[in-house]
N, C-alpha and C positions, 0 to 999 in steps of 0.2 A: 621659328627656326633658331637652332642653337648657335652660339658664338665662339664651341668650343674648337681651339686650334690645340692638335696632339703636339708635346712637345719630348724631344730625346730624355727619358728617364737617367742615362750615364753619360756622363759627359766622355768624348771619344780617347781614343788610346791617340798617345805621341810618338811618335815610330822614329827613331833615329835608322838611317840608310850608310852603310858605308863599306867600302870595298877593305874586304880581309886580307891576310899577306899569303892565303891559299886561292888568291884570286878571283874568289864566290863575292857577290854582294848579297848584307846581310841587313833584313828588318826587324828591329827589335824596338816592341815598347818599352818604353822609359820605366815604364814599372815592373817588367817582366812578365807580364801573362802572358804575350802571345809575341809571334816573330815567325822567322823563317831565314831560310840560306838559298838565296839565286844566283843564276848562270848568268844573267845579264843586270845591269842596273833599271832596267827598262820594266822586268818583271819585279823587282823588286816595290818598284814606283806604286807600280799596280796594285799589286797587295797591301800597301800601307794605304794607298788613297781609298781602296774597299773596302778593307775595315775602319776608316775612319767618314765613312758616308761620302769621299770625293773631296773630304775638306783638306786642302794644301797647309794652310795653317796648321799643320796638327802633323806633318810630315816634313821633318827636316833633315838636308846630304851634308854630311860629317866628310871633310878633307879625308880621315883617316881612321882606322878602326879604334876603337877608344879601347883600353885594359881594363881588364874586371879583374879583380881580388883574388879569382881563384885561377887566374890564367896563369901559367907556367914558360919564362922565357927560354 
């Protein structure tokens, strides 16, 4: 019998969560491949914990929406 244990090929995305000033809560990985815009912070949660296999460590809630470079005040 083999001893072989499959192990995760990419290490998981890091999803920062934070509620926008148009009231959506938003998940975005820290590196930009993937994310979304939710209606509650609850589905938000969701999707970050799904694409990250369930791991918490790997999903963290920002007080507040953080500026990107090309946002406009």
């Amino acid at each position: 019998m083999s001893n072989f244990v499959p192990r995760r090929i990419n290490a998981p995305y890091d999803f920062e969560i934070t509620h926008n000033p148009h009231g959506h809560w938003t998940a975005l990985d820290r590196g930009g491949l993937t994310g979304g815009t939710f209606l509650t912070r609850k589905d938000a949660m969701r999707f970050a914990l799904s694409e990250t296999g369930g791991d918490r460590r790997h999903v963290h809630v920002l007080r507040s929406a953080r500026r990107f470079a090309g946002d406009a005040r």
